[in-house]
C-alpha positions, 0 to 999 in steps of 0.5 A: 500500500501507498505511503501518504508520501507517494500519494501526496507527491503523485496528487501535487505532482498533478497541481504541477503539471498543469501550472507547466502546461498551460504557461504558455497560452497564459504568458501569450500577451508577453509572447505575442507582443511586438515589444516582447517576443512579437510572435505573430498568430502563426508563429505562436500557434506553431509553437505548440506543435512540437509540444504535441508531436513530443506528447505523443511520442512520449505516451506512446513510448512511455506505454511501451517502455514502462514494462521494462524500466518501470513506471517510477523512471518514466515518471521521473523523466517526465518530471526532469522534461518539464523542468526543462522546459521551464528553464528554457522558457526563462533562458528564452529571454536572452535572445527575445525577438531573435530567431534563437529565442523562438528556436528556444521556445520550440525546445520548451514546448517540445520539452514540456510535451516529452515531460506531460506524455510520460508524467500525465500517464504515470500519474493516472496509473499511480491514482488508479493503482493507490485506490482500486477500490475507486479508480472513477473518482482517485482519476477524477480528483487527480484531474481535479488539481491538474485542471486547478494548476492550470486555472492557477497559471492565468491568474498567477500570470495576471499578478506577475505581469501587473507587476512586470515580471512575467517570468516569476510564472516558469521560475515557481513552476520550474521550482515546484517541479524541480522539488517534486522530482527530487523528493520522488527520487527518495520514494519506492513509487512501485507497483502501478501496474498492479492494479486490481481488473489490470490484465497480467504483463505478459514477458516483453510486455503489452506495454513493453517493447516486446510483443503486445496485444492487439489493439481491441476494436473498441479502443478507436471509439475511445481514441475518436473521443479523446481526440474530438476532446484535444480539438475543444479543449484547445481551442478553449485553453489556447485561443480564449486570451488571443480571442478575448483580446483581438475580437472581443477587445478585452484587456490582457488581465480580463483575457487572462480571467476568461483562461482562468475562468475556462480552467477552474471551471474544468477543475470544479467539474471533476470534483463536482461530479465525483462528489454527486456520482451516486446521485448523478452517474458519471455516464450520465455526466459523460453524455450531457457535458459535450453538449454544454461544451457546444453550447458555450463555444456557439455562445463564444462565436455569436457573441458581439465585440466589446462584451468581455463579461459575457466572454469570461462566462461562456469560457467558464461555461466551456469549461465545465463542459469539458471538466470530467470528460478526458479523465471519465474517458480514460477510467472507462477505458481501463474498466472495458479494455482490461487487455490494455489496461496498463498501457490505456492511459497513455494510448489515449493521452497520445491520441488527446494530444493529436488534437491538441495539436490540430487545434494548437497548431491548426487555428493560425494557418486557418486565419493567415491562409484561409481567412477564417476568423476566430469567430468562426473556428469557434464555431466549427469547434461547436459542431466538433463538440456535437460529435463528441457528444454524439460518439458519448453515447456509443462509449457509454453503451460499451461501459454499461455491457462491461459493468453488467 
């Protein structure tokens, strides 16, 4: 069983990596600023490119190579990426405005997706394996202080930019991940794996680099999902400050409120819909959140210049909306795919990255080649959502047959 140490180091290890992650999208003023950096709509969306290409290859990867060098080293080296990143975020500054401070900027984001492929898995693994008697809700509680470090990222930013040093940001998260990794070189963190319901790892692995198991066919509904939710989910947490400021005119601490508003909604979900399971079941979460996350990203298209109040609660709205369906997604994967259910987590990390990658990398070509507004791809993202919630259901048929 778990130490209290292992537990505390793995949940806060969570709050950690989504203060890393969404740093950038929450220094985006500072980095789109013909003062500061000067990234154009382009350039700063395909900063993130490489973060999603690093992120998938990591968890798929890390699902291969956990078998052989066990999960704690994985988890380590996702933990030494972020802190990386982080570092090569400040050192950036030396060269700011100059092809070698952007060329820095990619190492980060690549960095950063390396660090969140190989941590975001283990720590789904750890929760499960910590509590097996309650995996829907160790998951869900879990993703809850990943999704309130990334609700912390925008308004921390908001206070360090109002007082000129934007860089106080990466320098805490940096320290913080920094910290963890080197209490967590001090602790056993084994048997991850071991979780009750997880088919036995054959030699070589099904997440090694031996043979594995084929892919049930099941696991591309889930994948298609996950994928759907990277696209809704970015165009929320990267484009809500840029769309906040340069169509809805907001000022750089209102855009940085709305990040904020879209996360801690995200946040508040998770805990809330763990809490009311018994009253509320997850399935029935699962197949109404989509929806709300449509409805808000329509609101967010239609909605008219000048109204930032009204933007700030429609990304709350988003938010909510989004709350419990990657962590749910992944849960009912693990229960249903027991012949995967050690490498699940970061099959469908991978796949979660694919479209946040589409989205990140995807909306600046959009506007610089297609013309497209970003009024418009919100609106396009509307309808994205509705497939998300149309492909709920199918998920949701699938967990009732594997829970009868």
């Amino acid at each position: 069983m778990a130490g209290r140490a292992e537990v505390g180091v793995v949940y806060l290890a969570g709050l950690a990596q989504g203060l890393a992650l969404v740093t950038f999208p929450a220094v985006s003023s500072i980095l789109t600023s013909p003062n500061d950096y000067g990234l154009s709509s382009s350039a700063y969306g395909a900063l993130f490119l490489p973060q999603a290409i690093a992120a998938v290859t990591a968890s798929l990867v890390g699902a291969r190579l956990t078998g052989r060098w066990g999960i704690k080293r994985i988890f380590l080296v996702g933990l030494a990426a972020d802190v990386l990143a982080m570092g090569l975020l400040l050192a950036s500054q030396v060269a700011m405005g100059q092809p070698l401070g952007y060329l820095m900027l990619l190492l980060a984001t690549a960095s950063l997706g390396v660090g969140f492929g190989f941590t975001v898995p283990s720590l789904n693994s750890y929760a499960a394996a910590f509590f097996p008697h309650m995996v829907g809700k160790a998951t869900l509680y879990l993703n809850a202080l990943l999704g309130l470090g990334t609700a912390l990222a925008p308004l921390l930013s908001a206070l360090f930019l109002g007082r000129g040093v934007w860089w106080a940001l990466p320098v805490l998260a940096g320290a913080l991940l920094l910290g963890l990794l080197l209490v967590s070189l001090r602790l056993p963190l084994a048997g991850a794996g071991a979780r009750a319901g997880a088919a036995p790892v054959a030699s070589g692995g099904s997440t090694g680099l031996g043979s594995r198991p084929a892919l049930p066919s099941r696991f591309w509904v889930f994948a298609g999902f996950a994928l759907l939710y990277g696209i809704v989910e970015t165009v929320n947490g990267n484009w809500s400050t840029v769309y906040m400021s340069s169509v809805l005119g907001a000022s750089a601490a209102t855009a940085s409120l709305a990040l904020a508003a879209f996360w801690g909604m995200v946040t508040v979900g998770r805990v809330l819909f763990a809490v009311i399971e018994r009253r509320f079941p997850e399935t029935s979460a699962f197949r109404m959140l989509p929806f709300v996350a449509a409805m808000a990203l329509f609101i967010t298209a239609l909605m008219p210049s000048g109204d930032a109040d009204l933007g700030v609660l429609s990304f709350g709205l988003a938010g909510l909306g989004c709350s419990a369906l990657l962590p749910l997604t992944i849960g009912f994967a693990e229960l249903e795919l027991t012949v995967i259910a050690t490498s699940v987590a970061g099959l469908l990390i991978a796949l979660y990255q694919v479209g946040y990658g589409i989205a990140a990398f995807g909306v600046g070509p959009l506007q610089s080649m297609a013309g497209m507004g970003l009024g418009s791809i919100f609106m396009i993202t509307a309808f994205v959502a509705l497939a998300m919630g149309a492909l709920s259901f199918v998920v949701v048929r699938g967990q009732q047959v594997a829970t009868t």
